[in-house]
N, C-alpha and C positions, 0 to 999 in steps of 0.2 A: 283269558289272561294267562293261565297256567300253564295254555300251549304254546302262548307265544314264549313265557319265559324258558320254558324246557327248549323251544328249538332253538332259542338266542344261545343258550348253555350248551346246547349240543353244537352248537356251528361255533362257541368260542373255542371250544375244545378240540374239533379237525383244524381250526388257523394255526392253535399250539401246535399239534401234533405237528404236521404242514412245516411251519418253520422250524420245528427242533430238528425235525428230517430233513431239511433241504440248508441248514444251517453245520449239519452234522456231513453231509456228504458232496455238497457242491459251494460251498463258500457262500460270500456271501451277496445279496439278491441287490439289483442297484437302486431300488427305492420302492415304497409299498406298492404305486402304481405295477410297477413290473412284477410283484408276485400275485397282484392281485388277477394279473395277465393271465398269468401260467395255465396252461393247459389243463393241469391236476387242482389251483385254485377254482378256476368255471365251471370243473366237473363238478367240485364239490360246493360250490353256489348255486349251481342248476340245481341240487338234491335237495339242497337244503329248504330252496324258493318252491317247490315242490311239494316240500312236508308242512310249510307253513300257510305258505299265500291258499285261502280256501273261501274265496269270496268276500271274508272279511276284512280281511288284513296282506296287503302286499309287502314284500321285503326286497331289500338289494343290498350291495356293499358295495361301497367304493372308497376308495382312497383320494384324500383330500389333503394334497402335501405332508405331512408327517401324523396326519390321521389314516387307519382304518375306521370307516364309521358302518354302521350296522343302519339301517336305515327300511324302518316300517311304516309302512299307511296303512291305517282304518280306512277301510269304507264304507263303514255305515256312521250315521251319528250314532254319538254316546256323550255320555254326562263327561266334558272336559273334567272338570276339577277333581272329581272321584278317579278319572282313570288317572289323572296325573301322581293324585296321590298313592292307589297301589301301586303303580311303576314305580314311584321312588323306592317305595319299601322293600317291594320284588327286587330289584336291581340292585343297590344297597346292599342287602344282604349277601349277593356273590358276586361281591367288587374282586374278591380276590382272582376271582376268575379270570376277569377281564383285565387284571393286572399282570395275572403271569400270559396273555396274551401278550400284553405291551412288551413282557420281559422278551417274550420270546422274539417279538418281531425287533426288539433292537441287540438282540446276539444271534438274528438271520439277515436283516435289511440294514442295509448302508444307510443309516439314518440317527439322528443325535434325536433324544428324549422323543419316542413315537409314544402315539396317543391311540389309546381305542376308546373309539365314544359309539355310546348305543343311544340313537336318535326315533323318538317318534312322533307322526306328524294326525295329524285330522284330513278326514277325505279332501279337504280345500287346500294341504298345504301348511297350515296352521301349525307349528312347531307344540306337543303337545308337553313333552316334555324329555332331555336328553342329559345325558352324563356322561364327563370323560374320565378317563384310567390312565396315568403313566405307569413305567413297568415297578411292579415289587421289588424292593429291597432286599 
């Protein structure tokens, strides 16, 4: 659990980085779909999916009309209701995180209140448990 949340934290923090950079020196991007395109966004999804997916748990990102979503599967069982409940608390704890993501992607991406939501599923699909972030104030 601890790996997965350090990689979530580590991959929220290259999308900041990502947008503050590409918001700072090429304007702005015409929707999350399209930076989520970018040549330098897949590089840095492919690393990411790398350091996490390790048998047990797969990840992806995609963007879903004015979401970024973070999106992980288990693939082994596990006690639903206990993982759901660390995940809130994990997650919870560094909203702010994924809030200055939001911030970033709507002062990079042509898009009104963007969302980042970190979603996780059970080997079947099963929505285990997910949260969304608009940008920080």
């Amino acid at each position: 659990m601890k790996k997965v949340l350090s990689s979530v934290l580590a991959l929220a923090m290259v999308f900041a980085m990502a947008l503050s950079f590409t918001s700072c020196n090429n304007g702005k991007i015409d929707s999350i779909e399209a930076f989520v395109a970018t040549d330098e966004m897949q590089s840095q999804i492919k690393e990411a999916k790398e350091s996490v997916e390790d048998g047990t748990l797969t990840m992806d990102i995609v963007a879903e009309g004015n979401k970024l979503v973070y999106v992980y599967t288990y693939q082994t069982d596990l006690d639903i209701e206990a993982t759901k409940e660390a995940l809130a608390t994990a997650i919870e704890q560094q909203a702010s995180v994924f809030e200055n993501v939001a911030k970033e992607i709507k002062n990079a991406v042509n898009v009104e209140n963007p969302i980042v939501e970190v979603r996780y599923l059970a080997k079947d699909g099963t929505e285990i448990y997910s949260q969304e972030f608009t940008a920080a104030e």
